[in-house]
C-alpha positions as CSV (number, residue, x, y, z in Angstrom):
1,X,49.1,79.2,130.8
2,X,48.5,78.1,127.0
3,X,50.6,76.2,125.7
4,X,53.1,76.9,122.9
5,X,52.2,77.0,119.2
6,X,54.5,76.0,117.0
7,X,55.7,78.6,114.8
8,X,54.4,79.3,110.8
9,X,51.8,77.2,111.6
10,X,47.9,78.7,111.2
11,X,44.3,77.9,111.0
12,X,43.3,80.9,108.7
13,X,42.2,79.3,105.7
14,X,44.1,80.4,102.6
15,X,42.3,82.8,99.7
16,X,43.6,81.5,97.0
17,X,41.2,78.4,96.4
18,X,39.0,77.9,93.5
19,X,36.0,77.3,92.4
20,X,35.7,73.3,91.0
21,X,36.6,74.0,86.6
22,X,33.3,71.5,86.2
23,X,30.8,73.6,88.2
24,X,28.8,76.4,86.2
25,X,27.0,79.3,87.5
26,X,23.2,79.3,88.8
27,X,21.7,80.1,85.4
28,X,19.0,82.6,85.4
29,X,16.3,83.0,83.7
30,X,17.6,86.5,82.6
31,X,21.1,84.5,81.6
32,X,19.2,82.0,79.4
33,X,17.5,84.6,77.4
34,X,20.9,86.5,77.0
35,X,22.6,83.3,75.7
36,X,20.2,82.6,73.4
37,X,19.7,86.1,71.8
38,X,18.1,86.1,68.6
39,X,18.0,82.4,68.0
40,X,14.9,79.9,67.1
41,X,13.4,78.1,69.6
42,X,13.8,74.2,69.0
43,X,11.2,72.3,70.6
44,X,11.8,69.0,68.4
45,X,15.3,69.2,70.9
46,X,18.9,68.0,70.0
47,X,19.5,64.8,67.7
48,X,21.5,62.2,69.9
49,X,21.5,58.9,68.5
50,X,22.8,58.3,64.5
51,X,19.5,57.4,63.5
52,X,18.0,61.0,64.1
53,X,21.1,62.6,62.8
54,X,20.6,64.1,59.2
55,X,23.0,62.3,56.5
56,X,24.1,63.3,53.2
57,X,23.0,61.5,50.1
58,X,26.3,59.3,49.7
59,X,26.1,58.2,53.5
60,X,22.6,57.2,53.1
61,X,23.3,55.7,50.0
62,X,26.6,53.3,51.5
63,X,24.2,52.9,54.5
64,X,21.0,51.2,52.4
65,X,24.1,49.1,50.4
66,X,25.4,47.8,53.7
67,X,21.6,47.0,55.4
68,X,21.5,45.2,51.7
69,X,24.3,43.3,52.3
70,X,23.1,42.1,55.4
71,X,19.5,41.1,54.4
72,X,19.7,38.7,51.5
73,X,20.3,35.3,50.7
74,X,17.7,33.9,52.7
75,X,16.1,30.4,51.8
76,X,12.5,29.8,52.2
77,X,11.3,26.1,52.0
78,X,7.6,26.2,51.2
79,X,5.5,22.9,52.4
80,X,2.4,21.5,51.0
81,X,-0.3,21.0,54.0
82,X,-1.9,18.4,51.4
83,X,0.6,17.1,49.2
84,X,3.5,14.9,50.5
85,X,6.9,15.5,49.4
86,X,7.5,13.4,46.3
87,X,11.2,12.3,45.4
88,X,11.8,15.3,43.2
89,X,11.1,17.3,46.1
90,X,13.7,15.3,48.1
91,X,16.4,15.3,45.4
92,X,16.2,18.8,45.7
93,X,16.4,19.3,49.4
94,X,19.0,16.7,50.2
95,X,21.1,18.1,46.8
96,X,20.6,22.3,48.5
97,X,21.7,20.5,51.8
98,X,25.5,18.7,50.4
99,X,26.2,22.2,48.4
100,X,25.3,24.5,51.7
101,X,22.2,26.7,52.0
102,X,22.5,30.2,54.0
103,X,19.8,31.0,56.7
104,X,16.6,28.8,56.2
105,X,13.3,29.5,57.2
106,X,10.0,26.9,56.8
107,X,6.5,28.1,55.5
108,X,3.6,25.6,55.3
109,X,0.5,26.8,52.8
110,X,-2.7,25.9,53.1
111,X,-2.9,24.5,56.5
112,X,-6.7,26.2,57.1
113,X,-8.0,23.6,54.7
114,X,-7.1,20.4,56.4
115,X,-10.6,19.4,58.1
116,X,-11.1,18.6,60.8
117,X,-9.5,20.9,62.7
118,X,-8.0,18.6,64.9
119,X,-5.9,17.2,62.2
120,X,-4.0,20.2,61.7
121,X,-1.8,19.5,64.4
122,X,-0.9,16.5,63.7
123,X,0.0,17.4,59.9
124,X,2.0,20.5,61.0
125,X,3.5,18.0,63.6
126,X,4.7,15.4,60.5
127,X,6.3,18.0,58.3
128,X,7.9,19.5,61.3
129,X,9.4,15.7,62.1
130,X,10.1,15.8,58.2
131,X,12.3,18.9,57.7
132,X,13.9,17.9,61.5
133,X,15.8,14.9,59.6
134,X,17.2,17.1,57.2
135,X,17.6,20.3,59.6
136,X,17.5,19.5,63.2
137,X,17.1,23.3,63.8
138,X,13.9,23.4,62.2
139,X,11.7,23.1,65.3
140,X,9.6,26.4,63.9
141,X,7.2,26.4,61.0
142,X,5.5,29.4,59.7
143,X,1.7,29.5,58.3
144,X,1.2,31.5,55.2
145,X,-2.8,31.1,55.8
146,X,-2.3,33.1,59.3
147,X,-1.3,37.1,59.4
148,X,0.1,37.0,62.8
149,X,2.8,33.6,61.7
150,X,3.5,36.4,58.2
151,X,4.0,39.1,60.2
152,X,6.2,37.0,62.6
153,X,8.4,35.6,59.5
154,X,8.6,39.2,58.2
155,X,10.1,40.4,61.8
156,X,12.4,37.5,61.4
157,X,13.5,38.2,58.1
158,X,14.5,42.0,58.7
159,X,15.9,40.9,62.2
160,X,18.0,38.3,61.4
161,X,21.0,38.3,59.6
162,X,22.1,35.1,57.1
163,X,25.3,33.2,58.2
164,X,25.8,33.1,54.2
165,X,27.8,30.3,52.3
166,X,31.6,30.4,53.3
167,X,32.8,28.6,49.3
168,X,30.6,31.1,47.7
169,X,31.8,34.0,49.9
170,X,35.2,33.5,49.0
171,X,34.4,34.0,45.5
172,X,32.9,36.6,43.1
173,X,29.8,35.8,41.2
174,X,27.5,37.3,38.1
175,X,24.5,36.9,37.0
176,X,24.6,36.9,33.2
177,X,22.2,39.5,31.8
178,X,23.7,39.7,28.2
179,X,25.6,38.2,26.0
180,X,27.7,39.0,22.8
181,X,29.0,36.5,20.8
182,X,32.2,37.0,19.0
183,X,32.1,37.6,15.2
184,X,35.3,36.1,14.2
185,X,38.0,34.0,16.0
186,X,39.9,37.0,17.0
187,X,37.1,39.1,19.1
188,X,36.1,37.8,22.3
189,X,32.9,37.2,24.3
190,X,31.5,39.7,25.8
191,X,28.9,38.9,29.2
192,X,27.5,42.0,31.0
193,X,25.7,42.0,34.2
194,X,26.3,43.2,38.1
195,X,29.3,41.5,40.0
196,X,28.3,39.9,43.5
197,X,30.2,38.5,46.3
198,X,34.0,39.4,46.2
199,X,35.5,42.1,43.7
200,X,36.2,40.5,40.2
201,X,39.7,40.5,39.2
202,X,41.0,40.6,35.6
203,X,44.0,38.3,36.3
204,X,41.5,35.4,37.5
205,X,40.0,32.3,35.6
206,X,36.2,32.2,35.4
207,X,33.7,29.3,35.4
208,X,30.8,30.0,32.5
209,X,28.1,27.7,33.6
210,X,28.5,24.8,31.5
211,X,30.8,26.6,29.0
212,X,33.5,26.1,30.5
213,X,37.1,27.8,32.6
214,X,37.8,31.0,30.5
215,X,40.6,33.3,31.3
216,X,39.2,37.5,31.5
217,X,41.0,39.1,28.8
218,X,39.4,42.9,30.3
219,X,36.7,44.3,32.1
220,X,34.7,47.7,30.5
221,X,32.9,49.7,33.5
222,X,31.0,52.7,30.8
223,X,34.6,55.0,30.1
224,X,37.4,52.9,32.0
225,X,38.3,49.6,31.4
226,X,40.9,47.0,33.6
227,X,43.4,45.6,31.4
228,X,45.0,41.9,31.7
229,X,48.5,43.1,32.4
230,X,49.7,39.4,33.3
231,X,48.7,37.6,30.1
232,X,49.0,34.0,31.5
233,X,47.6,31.1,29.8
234,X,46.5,29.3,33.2
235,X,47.0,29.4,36.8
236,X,49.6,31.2,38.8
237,X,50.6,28.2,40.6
238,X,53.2,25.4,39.7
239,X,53.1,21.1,41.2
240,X,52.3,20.4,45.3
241,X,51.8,17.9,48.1
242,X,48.5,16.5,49.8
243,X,47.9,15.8,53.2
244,X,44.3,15.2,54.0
245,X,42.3,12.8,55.4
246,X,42.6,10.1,58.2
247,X,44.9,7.6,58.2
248,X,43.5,4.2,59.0
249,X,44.9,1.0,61.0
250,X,47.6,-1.5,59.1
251,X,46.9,-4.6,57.4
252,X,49.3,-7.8,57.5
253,X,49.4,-7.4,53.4
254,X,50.3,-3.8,53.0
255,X,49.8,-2.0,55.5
256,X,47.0,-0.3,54.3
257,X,43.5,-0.6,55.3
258,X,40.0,-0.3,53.2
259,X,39.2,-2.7,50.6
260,X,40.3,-2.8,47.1
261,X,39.8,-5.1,44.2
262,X,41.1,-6.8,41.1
263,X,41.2,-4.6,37.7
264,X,38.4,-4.8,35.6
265,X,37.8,-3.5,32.4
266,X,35.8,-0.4,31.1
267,X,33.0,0.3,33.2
268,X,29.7,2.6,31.8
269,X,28.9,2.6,28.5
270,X,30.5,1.0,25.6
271,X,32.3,3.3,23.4
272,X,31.9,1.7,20.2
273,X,29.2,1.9,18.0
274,X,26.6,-0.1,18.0
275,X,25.6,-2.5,14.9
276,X,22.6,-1.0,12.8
277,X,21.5,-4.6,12.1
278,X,20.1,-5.1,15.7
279,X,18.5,-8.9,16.5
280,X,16.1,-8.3,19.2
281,X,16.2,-11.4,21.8
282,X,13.4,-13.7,23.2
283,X,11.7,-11.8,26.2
284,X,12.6,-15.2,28.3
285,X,15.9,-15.4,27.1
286,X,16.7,-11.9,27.8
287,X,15.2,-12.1,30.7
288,X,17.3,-14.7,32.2
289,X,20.1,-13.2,30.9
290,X,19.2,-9.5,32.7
291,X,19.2,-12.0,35.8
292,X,22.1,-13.7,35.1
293,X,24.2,-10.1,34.7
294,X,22.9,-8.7,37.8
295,X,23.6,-11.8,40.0
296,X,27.0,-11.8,38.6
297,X,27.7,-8.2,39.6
298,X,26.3,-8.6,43.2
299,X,28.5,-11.8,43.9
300,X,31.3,-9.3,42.6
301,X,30.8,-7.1,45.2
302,X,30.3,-9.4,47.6
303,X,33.4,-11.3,46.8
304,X,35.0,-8.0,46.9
305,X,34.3,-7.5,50.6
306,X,35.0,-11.0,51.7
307,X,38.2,-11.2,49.5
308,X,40.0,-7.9,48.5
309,X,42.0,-7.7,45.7
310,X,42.6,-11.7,45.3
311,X,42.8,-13.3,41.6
312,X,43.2,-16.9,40.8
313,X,45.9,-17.8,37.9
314,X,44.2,-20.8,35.8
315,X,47.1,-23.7,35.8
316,X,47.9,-22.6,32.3
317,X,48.9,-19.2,32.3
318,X,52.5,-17.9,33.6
319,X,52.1,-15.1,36.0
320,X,55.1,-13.5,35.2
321,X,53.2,-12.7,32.2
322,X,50.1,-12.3,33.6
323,X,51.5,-9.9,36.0
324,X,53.8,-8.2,33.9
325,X,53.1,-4.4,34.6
326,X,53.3,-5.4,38.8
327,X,55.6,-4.9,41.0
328,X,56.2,-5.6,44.5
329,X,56.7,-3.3,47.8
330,X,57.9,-4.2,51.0
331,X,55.4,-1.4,52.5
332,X,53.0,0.3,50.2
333,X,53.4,2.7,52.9
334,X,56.7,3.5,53.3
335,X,58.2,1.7,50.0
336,X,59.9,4.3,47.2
337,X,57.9,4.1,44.4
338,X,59.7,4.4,41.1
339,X,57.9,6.6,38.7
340,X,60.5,5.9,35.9
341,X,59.6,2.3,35.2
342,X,55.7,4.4,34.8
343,X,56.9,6.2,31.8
344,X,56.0,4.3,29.2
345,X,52.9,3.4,30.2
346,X,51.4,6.8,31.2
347,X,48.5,8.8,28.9
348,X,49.9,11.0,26.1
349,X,49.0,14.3,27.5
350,X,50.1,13.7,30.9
351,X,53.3,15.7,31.1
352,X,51.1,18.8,29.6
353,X,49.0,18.5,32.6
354,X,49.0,21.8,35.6
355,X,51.6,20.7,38.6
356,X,51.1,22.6,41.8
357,X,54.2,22.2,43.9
358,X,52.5,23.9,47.2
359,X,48.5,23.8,46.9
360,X,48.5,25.9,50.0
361,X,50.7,28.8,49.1
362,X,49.3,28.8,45.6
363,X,45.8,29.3,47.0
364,X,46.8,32.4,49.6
365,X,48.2,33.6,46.9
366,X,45.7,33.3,44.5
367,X,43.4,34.0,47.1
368,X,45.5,37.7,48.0
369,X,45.9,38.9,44.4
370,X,42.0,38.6,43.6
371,X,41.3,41.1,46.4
372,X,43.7,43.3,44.7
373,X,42.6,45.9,42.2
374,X,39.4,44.1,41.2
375,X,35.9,45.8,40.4
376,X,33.8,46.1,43.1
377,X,30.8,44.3,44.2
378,X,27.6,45.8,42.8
379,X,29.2,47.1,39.4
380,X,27.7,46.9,36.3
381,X,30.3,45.4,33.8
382,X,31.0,43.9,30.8
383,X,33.6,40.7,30.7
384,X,36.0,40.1,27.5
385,X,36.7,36.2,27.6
386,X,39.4,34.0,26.7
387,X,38.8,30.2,26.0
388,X,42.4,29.2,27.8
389,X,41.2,25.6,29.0
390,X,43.8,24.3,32.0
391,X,43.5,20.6,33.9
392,X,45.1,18.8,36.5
393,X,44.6,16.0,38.6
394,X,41.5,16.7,40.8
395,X,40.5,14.8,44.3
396,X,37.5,14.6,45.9
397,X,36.9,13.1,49.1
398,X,33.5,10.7,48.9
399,X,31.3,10.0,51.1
400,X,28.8,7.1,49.9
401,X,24.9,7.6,51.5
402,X,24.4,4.7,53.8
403,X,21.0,5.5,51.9
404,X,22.0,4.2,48.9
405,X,22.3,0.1,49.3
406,X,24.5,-0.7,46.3
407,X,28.1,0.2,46.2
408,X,29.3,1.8,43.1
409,X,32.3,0.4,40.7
410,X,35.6,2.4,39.9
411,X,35.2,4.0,36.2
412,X,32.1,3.6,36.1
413,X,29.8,7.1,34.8
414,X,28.7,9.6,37.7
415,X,27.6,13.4,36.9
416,X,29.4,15.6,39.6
417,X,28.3,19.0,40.5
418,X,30.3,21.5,42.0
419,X,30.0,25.2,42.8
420,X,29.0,26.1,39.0
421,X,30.9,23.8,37.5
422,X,29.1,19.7,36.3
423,X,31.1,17.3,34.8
424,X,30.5,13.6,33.7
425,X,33.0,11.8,35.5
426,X,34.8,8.2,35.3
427,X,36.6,8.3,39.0
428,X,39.0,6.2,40.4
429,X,38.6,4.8,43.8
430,X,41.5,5.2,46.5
431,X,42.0,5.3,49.9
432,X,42.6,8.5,52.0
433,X,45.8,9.0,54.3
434,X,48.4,10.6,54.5
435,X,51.7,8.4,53.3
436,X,55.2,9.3,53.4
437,X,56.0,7.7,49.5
438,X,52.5,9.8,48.5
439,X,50.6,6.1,47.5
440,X,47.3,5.2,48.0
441,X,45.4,1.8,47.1
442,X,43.6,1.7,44.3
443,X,39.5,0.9,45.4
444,X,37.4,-1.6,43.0
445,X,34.2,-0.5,45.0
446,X,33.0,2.4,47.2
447,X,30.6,0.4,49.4
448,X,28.1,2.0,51.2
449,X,28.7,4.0,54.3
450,X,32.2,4.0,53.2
451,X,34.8,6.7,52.4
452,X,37.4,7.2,49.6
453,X,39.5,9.7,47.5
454,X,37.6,10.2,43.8
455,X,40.2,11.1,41.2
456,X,40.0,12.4,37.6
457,X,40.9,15.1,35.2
458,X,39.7,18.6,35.3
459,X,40.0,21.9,36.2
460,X,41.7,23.3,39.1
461,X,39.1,24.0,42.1
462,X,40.6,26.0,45.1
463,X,39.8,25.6,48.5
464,X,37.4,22.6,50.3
465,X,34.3,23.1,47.8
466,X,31.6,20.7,48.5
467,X,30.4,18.6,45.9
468,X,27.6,16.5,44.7
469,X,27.6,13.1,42.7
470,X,24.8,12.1,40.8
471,X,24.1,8.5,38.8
472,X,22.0,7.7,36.0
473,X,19.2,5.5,36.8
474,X,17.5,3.5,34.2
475,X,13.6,2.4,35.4
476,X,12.4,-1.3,35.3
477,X,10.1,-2.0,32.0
478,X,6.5,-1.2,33.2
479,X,7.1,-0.5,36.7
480,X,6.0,2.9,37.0
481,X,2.6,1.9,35.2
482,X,1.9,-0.9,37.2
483,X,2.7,1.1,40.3
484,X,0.8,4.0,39.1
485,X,4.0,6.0,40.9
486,X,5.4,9.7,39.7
487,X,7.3,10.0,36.7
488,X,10.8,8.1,37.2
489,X,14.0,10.7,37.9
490,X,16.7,10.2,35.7
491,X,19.2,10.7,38.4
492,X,19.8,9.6,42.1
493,X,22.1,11.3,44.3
494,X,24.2,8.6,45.5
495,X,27.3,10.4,47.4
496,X,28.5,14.0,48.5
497,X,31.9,15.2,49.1
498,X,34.6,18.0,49.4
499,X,37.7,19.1,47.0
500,X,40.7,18.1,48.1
501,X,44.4,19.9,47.0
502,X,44.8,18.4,43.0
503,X,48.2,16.6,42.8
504,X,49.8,15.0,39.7
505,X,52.4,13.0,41.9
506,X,49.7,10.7,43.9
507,X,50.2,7.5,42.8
508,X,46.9,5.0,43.0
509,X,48.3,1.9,42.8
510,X,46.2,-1.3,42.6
511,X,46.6,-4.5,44.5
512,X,47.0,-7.5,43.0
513,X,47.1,-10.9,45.8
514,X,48.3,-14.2,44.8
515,X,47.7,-16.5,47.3
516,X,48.3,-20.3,48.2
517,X,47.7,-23.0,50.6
518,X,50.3,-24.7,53.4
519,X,50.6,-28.1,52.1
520,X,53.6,-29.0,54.8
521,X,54.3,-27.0,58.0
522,X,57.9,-28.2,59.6
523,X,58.3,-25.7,63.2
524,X,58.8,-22.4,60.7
525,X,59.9,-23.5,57.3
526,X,56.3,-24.1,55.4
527,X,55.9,-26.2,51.9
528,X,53.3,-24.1,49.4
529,X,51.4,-25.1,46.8
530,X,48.8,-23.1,44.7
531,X,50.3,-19.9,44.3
532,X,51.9,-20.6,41.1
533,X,52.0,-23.5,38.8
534,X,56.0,-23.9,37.1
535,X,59.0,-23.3,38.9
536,X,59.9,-20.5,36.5
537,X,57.0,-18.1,38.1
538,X,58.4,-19.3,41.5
539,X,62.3,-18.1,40.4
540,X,60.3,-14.8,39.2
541,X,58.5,-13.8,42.2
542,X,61.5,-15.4,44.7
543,X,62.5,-11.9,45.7
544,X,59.1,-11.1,46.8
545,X,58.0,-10.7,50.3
546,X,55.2,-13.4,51.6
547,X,52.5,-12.4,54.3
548,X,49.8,-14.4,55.8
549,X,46.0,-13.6,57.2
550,X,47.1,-14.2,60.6
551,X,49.9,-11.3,60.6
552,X,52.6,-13.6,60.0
553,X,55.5,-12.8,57.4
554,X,58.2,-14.8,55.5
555,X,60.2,-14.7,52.2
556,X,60.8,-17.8,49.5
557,X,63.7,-19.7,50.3
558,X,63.8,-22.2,47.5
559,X,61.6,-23.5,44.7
560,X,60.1,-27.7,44.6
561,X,59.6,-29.3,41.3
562,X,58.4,-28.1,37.9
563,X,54.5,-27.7,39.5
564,X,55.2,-24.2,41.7
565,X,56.0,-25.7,44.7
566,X,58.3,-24.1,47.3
567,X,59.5,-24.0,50.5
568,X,59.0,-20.7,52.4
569,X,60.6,-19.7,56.1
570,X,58.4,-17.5,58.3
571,X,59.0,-15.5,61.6
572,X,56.8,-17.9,63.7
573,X,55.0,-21.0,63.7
574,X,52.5,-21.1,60.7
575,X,48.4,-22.4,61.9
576,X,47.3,-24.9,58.7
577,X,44.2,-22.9,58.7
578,X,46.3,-19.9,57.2
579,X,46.3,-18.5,53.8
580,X,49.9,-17.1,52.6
581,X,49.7,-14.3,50.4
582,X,51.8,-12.3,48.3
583,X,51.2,-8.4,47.1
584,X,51.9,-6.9,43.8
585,X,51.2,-3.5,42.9
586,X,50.3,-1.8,39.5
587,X,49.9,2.0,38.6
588,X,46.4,3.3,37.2
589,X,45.7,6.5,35.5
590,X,42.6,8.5,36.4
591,X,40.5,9.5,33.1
592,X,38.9,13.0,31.7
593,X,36.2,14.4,32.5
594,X,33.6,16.3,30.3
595,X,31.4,19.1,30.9
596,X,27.5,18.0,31.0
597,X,25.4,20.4,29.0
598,X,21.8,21.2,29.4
599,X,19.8,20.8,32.5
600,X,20.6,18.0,35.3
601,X,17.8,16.4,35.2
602,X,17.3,16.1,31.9
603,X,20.8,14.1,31.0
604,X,21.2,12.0,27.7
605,X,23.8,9.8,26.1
606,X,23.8,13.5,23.5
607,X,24.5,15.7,26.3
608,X,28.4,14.7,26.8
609,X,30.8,16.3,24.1
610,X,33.1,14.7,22.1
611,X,36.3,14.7,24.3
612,X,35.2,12.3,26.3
613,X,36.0,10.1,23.2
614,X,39.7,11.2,23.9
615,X,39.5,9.7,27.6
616,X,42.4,8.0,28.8
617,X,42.8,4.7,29.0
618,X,44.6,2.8,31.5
């Protein structure tokens, strides 16, 4: 008997199912022909990709701009096969190298002439070991003499696009084509050529080669024109704080570490005029004198090294005098340092000089509004100019060439290039860190392999532009003929370095170290003699604290005698070996700069303008 079914249940499968939406009909040949009625046949078939797509002339136009963009500002380094590279050649390469270089490529000419053949490996081998110290990423070399090594550096040039240079990217730049000089004092100057880079905004200072900072008074693009509707005589910005740098380990002295030096006078050339009624020496004489001067200013810097910042007081003169303009910290790290007791001895123009509160706010925003209603890239333009000169306090962080095996004097002349902008520069020598009282020790010498904080007057630079630092280098009399050597360079690039924030509130302060000799040690109190030389300079100084080499500290407790003699009380046991020491600090002033006009390499006592005549003294 079957068995039950349960009820509204069925197998019947239902009629209302349909066909999948995604599934078309068997086309027929009959179909196709109906579809495509009176239409063309297309045998080139349909365009896919958006390189066979037809474009209209303003697409292809923006298209060619933006391959453009991406193509350029390559740099080709072209090698001699026969001739080595002389020291023009590497004054060049090393100089392109500090200020950053986009996407490089290597071409050696005339490779097929080196004979035997053999040889040319082993020459293609030496440059290739040459351009690896400057470029480690060099490890290809292109043949201009072979078509397949062109052809290869042409597929590598359309290929590849250049990483570009990030300080110039940041900026707009123009190629001058023309210039109009104003007629009277009331018209402006007028440059025309095609803007590059970032848009150029009408609100934002410009660097004019050697010209100068000049403030845009419009911009003329054929019938419209961008007007200067925030008529500012410098920079949007206001005073600041710096914080870059490493900070270094403490010394029993200050707390600071580096080396530092007593203050010399005016280093460079002399400012004063020089007699008309000149007596020529005795080639010995000056001879022996030439000797003399330059065995005097290497025991400086050696002394320098060995002893920092130490001076001796001859037996006759009263340091309270001597060191009048001192004063003394109990940290030069952490101390307050009162910039009152500065007033009278600071330049004249030094309250007219640009203070930037917050460097970093001030550049986003200087940064934000030059993206803002500027002209665009690849516009033809002519600039109106306004000579608004602006400085501040500038610092650059230098790095002495290991290269280089003299060290180089505070004040003392170096020609500085960076971005557009070369000045002739006097710097003063500090050490980096970050401090809480914002003061830095002042540097006699930048020694080689050594870093330090250059600082001068000039105009403000924003962001971390690198920077180049040249020195004038006189020959010795008949060596070049003798040698039979390649025309002396009037310049040697001795350093490179990067723009730091500009602050008028950094203090350098230079060191100035008295020390003296433990004539009587009893446990901890300690008899000194040497440090001064009449109990007057001893009451003077009592307040001071005292230090030794061997990380001990003390104070004064009471003066001996009338010969500067006193008894001093230390936190632990002094060693008779010791030197005591006592630190007293100063404030310097950093000096003008002025621009350098004409070509680098061909720089001249002429070439500097008359405001460097107006340099600050300290």
């Amino acid at each position: 008997m079957p068995s039950a079914v349960a009820s509204g249940h069925s197998h019947r499968p239902t009629t209302k199912v349909s066909h999948k939406p995604f599934k078309s009909r068997k086309a027929t040949k009959g179909a196709l022909r109906e579809a495509a009625k009176g239409k063309l046949p297309n045998e080139r078939g349909q365009r896919k990709t958006p390189h066979q797509q037809v474009m209209s002339k303003l697409d292809r136009r923006n298209q060619a701009k933006q391959r453009q963009l991406e193509k350029h500002h390559f740099v080709i380094l072209v090698l001699s096969a026969e001739v080595e590279v002389d020291d023009l050649g590497e004054l060049i390469l090393r100089s392109v190298e500090g200020q950053g270089m986009s996407t490089l490529f290597t071409v050696v000419q005339r490779l097929s002439s080196i004979e035997p053949v053999k040889q040319r490996s082993s020459v293609l081998g030496s440059l290739k070991s040459y351009m690896m110290h400057f470029h480690p990423e060099q490890d290809k070399m292109y043949s201009v003499d072979s078509r397949q090594e062109c052809s290869n550096l042409v597929r590598s040039l359309c290929n590849i696009i250049p990483k570009g240079v990030r300080w110039r990217d940041e900026r707009s730049w123009m190629l001058v084509e023309d210039i109009q000089f104003p007629g009277s004092a009331a018209e402006a100057a007028v440059l025309t050529g095609v803007i590059r880079g970032k848009g150029l905004n009408a609100d934002r200072l410009v660097q004019v080669g050697d010209w100068g900072t000049f403030q845009i008074e419009k911009i003329y693009q054929s019938a419209w024109y961008l007007d200067d509707d925030i008529s500012d005589s410098g920079s949007d910005a206001e005073d600041f704080d710096m914080q870059d740098a490493e900070e270094g380990p403490a010394q029993p002295e200050d707390g600071m570490e580096g080396h530092v030096g007593d203050t010399q006078t005016e280093a460079g050339p002399s400012e004063y005029q020089r007699s008309e009624a000149f007596m020529e020496l005795d080639e010995t004489e000056d001879a022996e004198q030439l000797a003399a001067y330059r065995a005097k200013k290497r025991d400086e810097a050696e002394d320098d090294l060995e002893f920092p910042d130490e001076i001796e007081l001859h037996p006759n003169v009263s340091a309270r005098e001597r060191l009048a303009r001192y004063r003394g910290l109990k940290s030069l790290r952490t101390s307050p340092w009162l910039e009152d007791e500065d007033r009278a001895h600071e330049p004249e123009n030094w309250q007219r000089l640009l203070h930037i509160s917050d460097y970093k706010s001030s550049r986003s925003k200087a940064a934000r509004e030059a993206l803002v209603g500027g002209v665009a890239s690849g516009t033809r333009v002519h600039v109106h100019l306004n000579a608004v000169p602006k400085r501040t306090v500038l610092n650059f962080l230098v790095n002495l060439s290991s290269d280089h095996s003299t060290p180089i004097k505070s004040k003392e002349e170096l020609i500085m290039q960076c971005g557009p902008r070369r000045f002739i520069i006097y710097p003063l020598f500090s050490q980096g860190g970050s401090t809480p009282n914002d003061v830095h020790k002042y540097c006699r010498y930048l020694h080689p392999g050594q870093s330090a904080v250059a600082t001068f007057l000039g105009p403000v630079t924003w962001g971390s532009v690198p920077a180049l630092f040249f020195k004038r280098t006189i020959p010795e009399s008949g060596a070049a003929e003798n040698d039979g050597e390649a025309p002396h360079l009037p310049l040697t690039l001795v350093a490179t370095g990067t723009a730091l924030p500009p602050s008028t509130s950094r203090v350098v302060a230079k060191r100035a170290i008295l020390t003296g000799h433990p004539y009587h040690i009893h446990k901890k109190l300690v008899t000194i003699r040497y440090m001064f030389f009449n109990r007057k300079d001893v009451e003077w100084f009592k307040a001071l604290p005292l230090w030794t080499k061997r990380g001990r500290g003390g104070y004064i407790k009471e003066a001996l005698g009338t010969h500067g003699y006193f008894k001093a009380t230390f936190d632990g046991r002094v060693n008779p070996q010791d030197t005591i020491g006592v630190s007293l600090y100063k404030r310097v002033w950093p000096r003008i700069s002025s621009t350098l006009s004409g070509p680098l390499l061909d720089v001249s006592e002429g070439s500097r303008k008359d405001e460097t005549q107006d340099a600050m003294n300290t």
